[in-house]
C-alpha positions as CSV (number, residue, x, y, z in Angstrom):
1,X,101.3,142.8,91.8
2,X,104.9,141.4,91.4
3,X,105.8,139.3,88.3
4,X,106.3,136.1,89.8
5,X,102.4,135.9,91.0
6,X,101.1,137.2,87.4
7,X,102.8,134.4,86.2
8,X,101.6,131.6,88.9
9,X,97.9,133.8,88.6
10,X,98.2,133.1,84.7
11,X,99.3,129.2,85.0
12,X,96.3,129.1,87.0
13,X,93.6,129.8,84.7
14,X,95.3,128.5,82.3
15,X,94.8,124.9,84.5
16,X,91.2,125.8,85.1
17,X,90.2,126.2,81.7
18,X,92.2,122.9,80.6
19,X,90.2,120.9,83.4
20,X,86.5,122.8,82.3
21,X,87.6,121.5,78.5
22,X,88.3,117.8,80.2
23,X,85.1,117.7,82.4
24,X,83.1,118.7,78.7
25,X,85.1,115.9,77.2
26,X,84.8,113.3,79.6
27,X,80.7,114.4,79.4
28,X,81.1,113.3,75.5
29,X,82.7,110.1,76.6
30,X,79.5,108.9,78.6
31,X,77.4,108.6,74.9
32,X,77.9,104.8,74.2
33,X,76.9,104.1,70.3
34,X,77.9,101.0,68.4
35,X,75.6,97.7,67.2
36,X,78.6,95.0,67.9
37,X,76.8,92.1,69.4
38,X,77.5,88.4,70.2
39,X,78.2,85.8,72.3
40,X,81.0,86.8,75.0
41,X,83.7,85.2,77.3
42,X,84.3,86.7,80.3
43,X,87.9,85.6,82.1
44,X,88.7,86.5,85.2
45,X,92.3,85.4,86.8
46,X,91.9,85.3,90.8
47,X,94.3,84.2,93.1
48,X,92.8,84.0,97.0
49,X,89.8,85.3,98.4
50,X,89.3,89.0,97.5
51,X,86.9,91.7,99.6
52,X,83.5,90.7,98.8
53,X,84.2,87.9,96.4
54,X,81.0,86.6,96.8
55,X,79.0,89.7,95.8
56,X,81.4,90.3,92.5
57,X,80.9,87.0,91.7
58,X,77.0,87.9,91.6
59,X,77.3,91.1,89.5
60,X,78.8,89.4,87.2
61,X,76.5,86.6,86.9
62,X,73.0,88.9,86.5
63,X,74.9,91.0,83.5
64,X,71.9,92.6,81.6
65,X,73.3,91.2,78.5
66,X,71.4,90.2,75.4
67,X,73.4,87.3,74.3
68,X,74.9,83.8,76.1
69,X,78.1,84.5,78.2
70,X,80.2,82.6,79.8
71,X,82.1,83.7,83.1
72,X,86.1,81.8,83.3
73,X,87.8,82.0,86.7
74,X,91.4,80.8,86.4
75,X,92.9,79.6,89.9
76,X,95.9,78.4,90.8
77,X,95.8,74.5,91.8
78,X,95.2,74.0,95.6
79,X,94.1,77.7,96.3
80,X,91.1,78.1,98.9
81,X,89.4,80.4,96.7
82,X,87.8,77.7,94.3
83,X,85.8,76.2,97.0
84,X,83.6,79.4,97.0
85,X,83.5,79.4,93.1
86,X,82.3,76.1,92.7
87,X,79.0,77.4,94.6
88,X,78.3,79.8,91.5
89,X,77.7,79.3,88.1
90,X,81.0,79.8,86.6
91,X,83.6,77.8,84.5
92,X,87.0,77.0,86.8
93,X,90.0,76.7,85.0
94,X,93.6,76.1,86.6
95,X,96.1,78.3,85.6
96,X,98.4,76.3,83.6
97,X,99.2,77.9,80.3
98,X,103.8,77.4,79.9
99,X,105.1,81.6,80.5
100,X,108.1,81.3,82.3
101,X,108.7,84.8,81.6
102,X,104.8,86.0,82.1
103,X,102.9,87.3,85.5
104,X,100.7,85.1,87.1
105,X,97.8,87.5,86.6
106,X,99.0,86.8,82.0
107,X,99.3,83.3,82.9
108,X,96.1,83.1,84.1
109,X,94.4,85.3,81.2
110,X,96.1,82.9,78.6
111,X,94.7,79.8,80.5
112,X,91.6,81.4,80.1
113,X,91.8,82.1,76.7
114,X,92.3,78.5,75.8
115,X,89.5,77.2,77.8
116,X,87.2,80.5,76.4
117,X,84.2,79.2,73.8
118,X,83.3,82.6,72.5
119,X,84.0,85.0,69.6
120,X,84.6,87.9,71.9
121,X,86.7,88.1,75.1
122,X,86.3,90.4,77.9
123,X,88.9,90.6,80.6
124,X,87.5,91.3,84.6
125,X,88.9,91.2,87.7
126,X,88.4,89.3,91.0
127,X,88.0,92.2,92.5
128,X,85.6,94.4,91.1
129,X,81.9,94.8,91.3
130,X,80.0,95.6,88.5
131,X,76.8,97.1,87.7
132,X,74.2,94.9,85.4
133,X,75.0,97.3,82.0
134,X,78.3,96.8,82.3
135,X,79.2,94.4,79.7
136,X,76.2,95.4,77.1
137,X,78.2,99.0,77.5
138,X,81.7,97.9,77.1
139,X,80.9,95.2,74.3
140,X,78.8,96.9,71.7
141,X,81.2,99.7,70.6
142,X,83.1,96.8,69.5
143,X,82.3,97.5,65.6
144,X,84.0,101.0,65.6
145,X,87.3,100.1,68.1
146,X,90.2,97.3,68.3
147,X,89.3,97.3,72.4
148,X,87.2,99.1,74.2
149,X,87.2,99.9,78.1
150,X,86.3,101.5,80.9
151,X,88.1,102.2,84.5
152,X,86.7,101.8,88.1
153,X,85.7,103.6,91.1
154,X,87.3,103.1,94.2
155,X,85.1,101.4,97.1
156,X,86.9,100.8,100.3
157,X,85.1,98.6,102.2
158,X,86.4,100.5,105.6
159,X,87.4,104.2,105.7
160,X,91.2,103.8,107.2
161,X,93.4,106.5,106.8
162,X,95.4,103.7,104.1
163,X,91.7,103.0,102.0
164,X,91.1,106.8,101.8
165,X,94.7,107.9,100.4
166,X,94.6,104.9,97.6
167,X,90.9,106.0,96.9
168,X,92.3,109.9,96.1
169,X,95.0,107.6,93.9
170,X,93.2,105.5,92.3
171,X,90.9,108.6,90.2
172,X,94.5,109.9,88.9
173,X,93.7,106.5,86.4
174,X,91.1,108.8,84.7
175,X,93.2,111.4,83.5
176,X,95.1,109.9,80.7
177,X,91.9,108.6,79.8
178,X,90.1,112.2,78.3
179,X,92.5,111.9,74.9
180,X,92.7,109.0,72.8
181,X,96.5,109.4,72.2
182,X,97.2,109.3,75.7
183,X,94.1,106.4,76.2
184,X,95.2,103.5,78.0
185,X,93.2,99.7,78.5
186,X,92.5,99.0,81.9
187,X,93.2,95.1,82.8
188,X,89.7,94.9,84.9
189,X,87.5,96.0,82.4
190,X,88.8,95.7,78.5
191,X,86.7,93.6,75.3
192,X,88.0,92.7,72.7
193,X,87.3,90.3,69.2
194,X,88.6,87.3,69.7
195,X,90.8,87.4,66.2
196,X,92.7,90.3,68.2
197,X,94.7,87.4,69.9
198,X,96.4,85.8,66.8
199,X,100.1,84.0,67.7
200,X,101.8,87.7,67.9
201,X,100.1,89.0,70.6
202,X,99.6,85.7,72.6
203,X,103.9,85.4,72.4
204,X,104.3,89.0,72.8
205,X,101.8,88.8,76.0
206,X,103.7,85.4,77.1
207,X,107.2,87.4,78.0
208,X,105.6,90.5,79.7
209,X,104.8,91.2,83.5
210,X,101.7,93.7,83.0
211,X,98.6,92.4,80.9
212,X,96.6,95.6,80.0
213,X,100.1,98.0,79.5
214,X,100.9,95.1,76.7
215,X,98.1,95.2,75.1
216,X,97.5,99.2,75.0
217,X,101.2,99.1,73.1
218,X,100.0,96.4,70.7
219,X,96.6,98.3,70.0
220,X,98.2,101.6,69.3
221,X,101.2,99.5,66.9
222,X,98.5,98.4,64.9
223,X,97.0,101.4,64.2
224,X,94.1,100.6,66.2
225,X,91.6,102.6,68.1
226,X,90.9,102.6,71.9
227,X,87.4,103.4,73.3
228,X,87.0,104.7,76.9
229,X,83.1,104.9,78.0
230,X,82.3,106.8,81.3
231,X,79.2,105.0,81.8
232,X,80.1,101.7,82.3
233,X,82.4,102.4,85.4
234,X,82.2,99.4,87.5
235,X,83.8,99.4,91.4
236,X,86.9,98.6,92.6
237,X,86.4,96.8,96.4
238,X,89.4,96.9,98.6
239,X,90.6,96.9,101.9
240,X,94.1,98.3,101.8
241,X,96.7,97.0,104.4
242,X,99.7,97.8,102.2
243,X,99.5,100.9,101.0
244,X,103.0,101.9,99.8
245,X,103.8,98.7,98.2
246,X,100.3,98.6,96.1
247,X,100.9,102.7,95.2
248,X,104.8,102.0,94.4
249,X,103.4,98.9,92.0
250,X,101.3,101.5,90.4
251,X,104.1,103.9,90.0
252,X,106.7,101.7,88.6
253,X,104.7,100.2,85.6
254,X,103.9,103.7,84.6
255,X,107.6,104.4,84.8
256,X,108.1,101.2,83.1
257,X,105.4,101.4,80.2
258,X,104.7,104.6,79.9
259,X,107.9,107.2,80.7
260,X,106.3,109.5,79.0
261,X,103.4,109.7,80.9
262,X,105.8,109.6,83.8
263,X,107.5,112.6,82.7
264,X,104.4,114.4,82.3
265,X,102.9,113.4,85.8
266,X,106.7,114.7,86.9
267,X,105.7,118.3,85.6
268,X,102.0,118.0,86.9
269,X,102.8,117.1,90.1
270,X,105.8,119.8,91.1
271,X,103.4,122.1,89.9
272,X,99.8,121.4,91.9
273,X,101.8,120.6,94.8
274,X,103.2,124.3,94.9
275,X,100.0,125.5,94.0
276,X,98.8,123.4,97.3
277,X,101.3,124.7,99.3
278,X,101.2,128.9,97.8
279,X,97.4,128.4,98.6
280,X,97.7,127.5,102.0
281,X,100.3,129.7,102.7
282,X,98.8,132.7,101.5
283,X,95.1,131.9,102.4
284,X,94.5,131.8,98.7
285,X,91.4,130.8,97.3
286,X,91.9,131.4,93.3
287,X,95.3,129.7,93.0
288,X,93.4,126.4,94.5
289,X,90.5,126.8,92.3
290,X,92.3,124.2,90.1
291,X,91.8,121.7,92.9
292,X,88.2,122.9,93.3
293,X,87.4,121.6,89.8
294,X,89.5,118.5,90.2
295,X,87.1,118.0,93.0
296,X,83.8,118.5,90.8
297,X,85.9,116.5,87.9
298,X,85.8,113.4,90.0
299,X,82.4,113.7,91.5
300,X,80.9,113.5,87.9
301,X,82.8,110.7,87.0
302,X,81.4,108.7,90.0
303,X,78.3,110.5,90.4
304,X,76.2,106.9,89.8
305,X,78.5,105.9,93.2
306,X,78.1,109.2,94.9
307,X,78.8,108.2,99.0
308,X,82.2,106.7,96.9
309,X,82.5,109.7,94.7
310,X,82.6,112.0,97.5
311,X,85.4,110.3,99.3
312,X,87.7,109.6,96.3
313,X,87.1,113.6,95.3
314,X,88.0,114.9,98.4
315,X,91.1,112.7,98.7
316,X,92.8,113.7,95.7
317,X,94.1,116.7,97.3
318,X,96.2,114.6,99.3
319,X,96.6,111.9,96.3
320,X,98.3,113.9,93.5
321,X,101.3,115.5,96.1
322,X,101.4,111.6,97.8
323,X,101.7,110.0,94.2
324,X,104.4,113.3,93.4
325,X,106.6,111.3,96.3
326,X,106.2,108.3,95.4
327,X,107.0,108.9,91.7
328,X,110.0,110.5,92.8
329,X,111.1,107.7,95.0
330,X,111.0,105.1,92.6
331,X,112.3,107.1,89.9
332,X,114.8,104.5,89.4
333,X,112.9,101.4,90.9
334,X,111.9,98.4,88.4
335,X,111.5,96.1,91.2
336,X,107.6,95.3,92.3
337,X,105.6,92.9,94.4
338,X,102.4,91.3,93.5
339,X,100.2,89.0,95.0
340,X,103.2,87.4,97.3
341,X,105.8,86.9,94.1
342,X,108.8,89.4,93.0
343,X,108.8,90.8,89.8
344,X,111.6,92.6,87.8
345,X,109.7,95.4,85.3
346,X,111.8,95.9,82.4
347,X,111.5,99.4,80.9
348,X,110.6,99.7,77.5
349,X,114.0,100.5,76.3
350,X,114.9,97.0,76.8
351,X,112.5,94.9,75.3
């Protein structure tokens, strides 16, 4: 055997066994324990008429929750959207809270905050389902971490060539999520006390683009301690007609927040896409065992959604090479588009 495939035949297994050690570690991370209970509000900026508004507005609604809850939507005056919140059992808010410098989605958060009655805050999005133990999961580890969160499951609503790729996309959320240095709070899905938002965070949060990057950074400044739970995954409805521009908005906050990250993606990347490509090549089946259990990885992490889980697992062979491109191409990008408005994403370096 020549020296160059001994090498590639030992990186190999060395991946394999790193993904077996993940898949028993992400296992761990679906044991929720903690007595932190209370009453909670739930905010939830929206801006226009999402995939199946009607039926997250319902899941959130019939939370199996032990305690009162409120549920805060924050609009933008005049948008359509409130007309079919107003049918539901919901507090409506405008969006009105003075951020020059903030995103509308932070904007909308801090409205919420101010109009929120309750001692703990959870953050949701418009366009998420999610499943009735949701919030009893996410809020009770409370008493052992600063913010606790989970990260959904893709759920395309058509299967386009466009909703498949960003499904395959979407799962590479998980995988920073296995190690609590590397842990990260996910903006649909993240509780915290409500004495976590003292005047620091609430100006620090006022002059920044992305909500949930912000507050991971503030979290881990203080010291304090993330917790990621597998079994409170909610779903993530979408029909995508933009995929490039939704990936590239992806890419360029990681690149923005979390260079490091983006750097180790960079390595990642180069090296399962030439794994990809040697296995095709030479009809190998051990050098794309690593794929194999990426595949099994992501089908136990959605097993509660399994038509989903299937779809999302299968795409991430196409996902991790397609996000390789597009990390590459906006290596030097800060520019992003959300929700109709430009946004400039200053990197860390220069806040």
């Amino acid at each position: 055997m020549q020296y160059y495939a001994i090498i590639i035949y030992a990186l190999v297994l060395l991946i394999d066994v790193l993904i077996i050690l993940q898949i028993i570690n992400e296992n761990n991370m679906k044991k929720i324990s903690g007595n932190f209970e209370g009453k909670v509000s739930i905010i939830v900026p929206i801006k226009g008429i999402d995939e199946k508004l009607e039926e997250n507005i319902r899941s959130l609604l019939t939370q199996d929750y032990p305690y009162p809850y409120e549920v805060i939507y924050v609009v933008d005056k005049g948008d359509e959207v409130e007309r079919i919140l107003r049918k539901y059992n919901v507090k409506v808010v405008y969006s009105q809270y003075n951020c020059d410098q903030c995103s509308g989605k932070i904007r909308a958060q801090l409205s919420g905050l101010l109009n929120a009655l309750n001692d703990i805050i959870v953050f949701a999005d418009s366009d998420t389902w999610y499943p009735k133990y949701w919030l009893r999961n996410l809020v009770s580890p409370l008493d052992r971490y600063t913010a606790t969160t989970t990260f959904s499951w893709p759920s395309p609503s058509r299967l386009t060539l466009k909703n498949l790729i960003r499904a395959g996309f979407w799962t590479l959320g998980f995988e920073s999520q296995s190690l609590e240095s590397s842990r990260f709070l996910w903006g649909g899905s993240m509780a915290f006390k409500r004495e976590f938002f003292d005047n620091e965070v609430i100006d620090e949060l006022s002059k920044e683009w992305c909500d949930d990057c912000t507050l991971t950074r503030i979290v881990k400044r203080r010291g304090g301690k993330i917790g990621f739970f597998m079994n409170a995954i909610p779903l993530n409805v979408y029909d995508e007609n933009e995929l490039i521009k939704w990936s590239s908005r992806q890419i360029v906050t990681i690149l923005a927040y979390s260079p490091r990250g983006a750097r180790a993606y960079l390595v990642a990347g180069i090296f399962f896409t030439f794994i990809l490509i040697y296995s095709i090549i030479f009809y190998n089946i051990f050098t794309f065992t690593p794929y194999i259990l990426w595949i099994i990885k992501n089908l136990l992490r959605g097993i509660s959604y399994f038509k989903q889980a299937i779809v999302a697992s299968l795409m991430t062979v196409i996902a991790i090479p397609y996000a390789l491109v597009l990390l590459l191409y906006n290596w030097n990008n800060r520019v992003v588009y959300w929700r109709g408005k430009r946004y400039v994403v200053k990197p860390l370096s220069e806040k």
